[in-house]
Steps between C-alpha positions, in 0.01 A plus 500: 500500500364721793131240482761201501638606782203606710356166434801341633484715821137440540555137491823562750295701734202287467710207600638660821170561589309167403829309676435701896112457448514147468771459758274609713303174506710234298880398576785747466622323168158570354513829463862496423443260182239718403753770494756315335215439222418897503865567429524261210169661324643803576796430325343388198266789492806748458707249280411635180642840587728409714684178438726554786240520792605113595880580501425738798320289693752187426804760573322588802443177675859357387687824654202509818613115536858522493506784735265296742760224485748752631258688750420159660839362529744798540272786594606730132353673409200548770590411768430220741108330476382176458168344388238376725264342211518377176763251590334194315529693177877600471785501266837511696319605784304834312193470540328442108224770559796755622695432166157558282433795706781649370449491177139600544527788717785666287262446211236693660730795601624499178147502350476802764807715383400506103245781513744727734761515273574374102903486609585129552805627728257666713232192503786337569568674897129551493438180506686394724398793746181333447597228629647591829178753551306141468758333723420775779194296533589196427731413697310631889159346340635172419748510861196589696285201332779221571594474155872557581746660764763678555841429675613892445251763548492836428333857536197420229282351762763211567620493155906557443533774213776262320212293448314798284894568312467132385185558401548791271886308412335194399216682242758709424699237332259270365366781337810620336534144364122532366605873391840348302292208278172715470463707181093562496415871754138488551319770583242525811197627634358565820354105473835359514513598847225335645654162595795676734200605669304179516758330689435722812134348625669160574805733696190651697353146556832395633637772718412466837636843786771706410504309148184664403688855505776406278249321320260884435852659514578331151181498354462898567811502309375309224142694459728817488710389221155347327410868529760632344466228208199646458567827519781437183260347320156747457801815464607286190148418413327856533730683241414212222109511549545823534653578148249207350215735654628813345553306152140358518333860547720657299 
């Protein structure tokens, strides 16, 4: 299962990184169809061992959607914003890229939470943690770039913090749906990780001022708890090779 699944991040984090290169030169909607083509590999790379995988993403971008609806037209549960591009591509005024970034991202951060813990209740606020730590980024990186703005600000670098509590509310609850239907627990490795942290060089590219702060603030954040992925892994690791040592000499 564990080479399944590091494929499947590989591909994830290969397609985060492939998608910003070639933004660089080509239209935005290059690189984000090459992304959308990343995630799908991806997803068929960890099928096998975890049938599921595509019910998260789905659950994701249905639940990111619906609360978009409601963020756009009542303000719930983020508070008050509105888009700036992407209006040619919407569905009831959300923005189509928004509503597969949903499902995308909380893959990723779900991806991210399997090697810290083997408790699906725990990947389950992990996650979504993981997902506002990403949205500390996000959300100054792609204000500062034009992307979107906000009508309430806040004390994140003009951010509101309701926006971050609908941010952790909305994984929260698309991933208790995903947690409900699921029955497969797949184990991770330090691998499965990589993609949360592939999505920061495009944040970088973005962020422009104060932006760039929140932006290092986040991914500091992120490199810590890589560390400590890492950490949990070799202390699991060392006492196995260490017994198959003492077996081979003995």
């Amino acid at each position: 299962m564990a080479g399944r699944l590091a494929l499947a991040a590989i591909l994830l984090g290969t397609g985060y990184l492939l998608s910003f290169t070639f933004a660089l030169f080509l239209p935005r909607q290059v690189g984000e169809t090459l992304l959308l083509g990343f995630l799908v590999a991806s997803l068929l790379a960890a099928y096998k061992e975890w049938k599921e995988a595509p019910l998260l993403v789905i659950l994701g971008s249905l639940v990111g959607f619906f609360s978009e609806f409601l963020g756009l037209s009542f303000g719930v549960p983020f508070g008050r914003y509105r888009y700036l591009r992407f209006r040619n591509a919407t569905l009831f005024n959300v923005p189509i890229p928004i509503i597969i970034a949903w499902g995308t991202y909380l893959y990723t951060s779900y991806l991210a939470s399997l090697p810290l813990t083997r408790d699906k209740w725990r990947r389950l606020v992990l996650a979504s943690l993981l997902m506002v730590l990403l949205d500390l980024a996000i959300d100054p990186a792609m204000v500062s770039a034009g992307f979107w703005e906000w009508l309430d600000t806040g004390s994140w670098f003009g951010i509101p913090m309701l926006n971050f509590v609908g941010w952790f509310t909305v994984s929260f609850v698309a991933t208790l749906l995903y947690t409900q239907i699921a029955k497969s627990n797949p184990e991770g490795s330090p691998a499965l990780y990589l993609p949360y942290l592939a999505t920061y060089p495009q944040l970088f590219y973005f962020a422009n001022g104060e932006a760039l702060l929140a932006v290092s603030i986040s991914f500091t954040i992120a490199i810590l708890i890589f560390g400590l992925v890492l950490q949990r892994y070799i202390t699991k690791k060392l006492p196995v090779a260490t017994r198959r040592e003492q077996y081979i000499h003995s």
